[in-house]
Every structure is written in structure tokens, then in C-alpha cells.
C-alpha positions as CSV (number, residue, x, y, z in Angstrom):
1,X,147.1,102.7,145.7
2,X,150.7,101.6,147.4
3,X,152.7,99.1,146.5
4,X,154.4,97.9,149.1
5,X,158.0,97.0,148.5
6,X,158.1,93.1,148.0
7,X,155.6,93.0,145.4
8,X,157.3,95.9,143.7
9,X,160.1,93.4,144.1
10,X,158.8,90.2,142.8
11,X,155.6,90.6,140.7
12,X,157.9,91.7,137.3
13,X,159.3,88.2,138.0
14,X,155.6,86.8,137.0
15,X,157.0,87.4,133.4
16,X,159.5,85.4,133.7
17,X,158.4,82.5,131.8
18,X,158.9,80.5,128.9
19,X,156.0,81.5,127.4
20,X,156.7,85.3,127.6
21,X,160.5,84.5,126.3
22,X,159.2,83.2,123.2
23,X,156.8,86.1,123.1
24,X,159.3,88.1,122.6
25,X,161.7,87.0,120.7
26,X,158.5,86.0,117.7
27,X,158.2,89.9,118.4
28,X,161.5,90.8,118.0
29,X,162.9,88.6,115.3
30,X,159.3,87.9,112.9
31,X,157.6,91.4,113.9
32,X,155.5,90.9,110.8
33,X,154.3,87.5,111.9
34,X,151.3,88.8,113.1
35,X,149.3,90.6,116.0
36,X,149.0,89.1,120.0
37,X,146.6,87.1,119.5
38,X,148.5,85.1,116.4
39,X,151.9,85.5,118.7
40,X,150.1,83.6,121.9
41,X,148.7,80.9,119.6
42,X,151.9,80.4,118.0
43,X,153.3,80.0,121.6
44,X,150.9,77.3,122.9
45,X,151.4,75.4,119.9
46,X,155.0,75.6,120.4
47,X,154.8,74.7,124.3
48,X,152.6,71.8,123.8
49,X,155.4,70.6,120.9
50,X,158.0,71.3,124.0
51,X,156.4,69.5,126.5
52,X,155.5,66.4,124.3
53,X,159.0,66.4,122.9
54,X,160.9,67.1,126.3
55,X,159.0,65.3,129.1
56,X,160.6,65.7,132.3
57,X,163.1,62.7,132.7
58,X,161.7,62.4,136.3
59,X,158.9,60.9,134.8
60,X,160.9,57.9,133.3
61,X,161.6,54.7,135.8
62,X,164.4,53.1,136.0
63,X,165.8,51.3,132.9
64,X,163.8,53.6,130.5
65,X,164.4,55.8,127.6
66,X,163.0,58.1,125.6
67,X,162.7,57.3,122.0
68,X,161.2,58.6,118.9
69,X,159.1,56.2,117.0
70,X,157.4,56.7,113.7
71,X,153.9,58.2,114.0
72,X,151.6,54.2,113.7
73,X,149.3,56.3,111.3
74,X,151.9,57.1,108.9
75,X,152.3,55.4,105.6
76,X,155.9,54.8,104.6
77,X,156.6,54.3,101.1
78,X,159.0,55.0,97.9
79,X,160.2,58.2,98.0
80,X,159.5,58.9,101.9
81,X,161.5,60.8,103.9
82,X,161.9,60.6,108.0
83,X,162.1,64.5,108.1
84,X,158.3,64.6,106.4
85,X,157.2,61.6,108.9
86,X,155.1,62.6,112.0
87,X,157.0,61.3,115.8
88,X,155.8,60.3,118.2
89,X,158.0,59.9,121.9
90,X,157.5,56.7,123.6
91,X,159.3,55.3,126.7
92,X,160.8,51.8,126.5
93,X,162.0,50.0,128.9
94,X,165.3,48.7,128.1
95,X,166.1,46.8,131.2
96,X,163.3,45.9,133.6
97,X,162.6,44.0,137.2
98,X,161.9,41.0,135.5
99,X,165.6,41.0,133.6
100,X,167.1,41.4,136.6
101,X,165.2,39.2,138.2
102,X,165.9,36.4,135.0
103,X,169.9,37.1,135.0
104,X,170.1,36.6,139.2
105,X,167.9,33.4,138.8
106,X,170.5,32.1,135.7
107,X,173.5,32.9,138.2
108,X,175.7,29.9,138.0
């Protein structure tokens, strides 16, 4: 079978992904870590940590921001420490239409 030139070209591009960076370097750096199937697990895990960690900031309106709250199922006590306390990103809207709306209606 022929390959013709442009997918000879741009197919190794395909593994060009995050997904297959990470792959590598757990194979690389931890080669003990386990076998492929361990390795691809570890990487969705991770991705899914990404993507709830790092939405894309298109996805946030004007007057938003990302912030990390405190997990509402966590219990904080004596002795607690926020580095063993589950996240959670929200967005908040620090300004919205209504403020604006408020301040240009208290104009003087």
C-alpha cells in the first residue's frame, strides 16, 4: 500500500497531543510506574484534573473570575489543613449588568 506524500506528512502530527506528551514523559521519568494500560489511566485522570482546574477563560463572561472554593462536603476542623482540603473552581461574578446598571442609575 502507498502513502501518498501529505499523509506521510501530517498523520505523525496525530500524536501531537497532550495526552501523548504526558505519555511519555510517565514513561520516561517513572518507567516503573506501570504498564500502558496503568500509564493511559493515569493520563485521563490527569486530563480531567486539567480541564476542571483550567477551564478555557473563553468560557467566563464578562466581570467573572475563576476562583477556588473549599469542596461544600468537606469538614473543616482543628488541626485542618487547606493543602488536605478537596477544591472545587467556581466562577463569580464580580461585577455584573445589574452593578453597572445600579452605579449609572445613582449618577448624580
Amino acid at each position: 500500500m502507498r502513502v501518498n506524500t501529505q499523509q506521510a506528512i501530517y498523520c505523525p502530527l496525530l500524536a501531537k497531543t497532550f495526552e501523548n506528551a504526558v505519555s511519555c514523559f510517565i514513561s520516561a521519568e517513572f518507567p516503573r510506574l506501570g504498564g500502558p494500560k496503568v500509564v493511559e489511566l493515569f493520563v485521563e485522570e490527569l486530563k480531567a484534573i486539567v480541564e476542571r482546574y483550567y477551564p478555557p477563560i473563553t468560557n467566563l463572561g464578562m466581570g467573572q473570575m475563576l476562583w477556588f472554593a473549599v469542596a461544600k462536603e468537606e469538614k473543616g476542623g482543628y488541626g485542618m489543613s487547606m493543602k488536605n482540603l478537596r477544591l472545587r473552581p467556581v466562577v463569580l461574578s464580580v461585577v455584573t449588568y445589574e452593578d453597572i446598571h445600579w452605579l449609572w442609575s445613582m449618577r448624580i
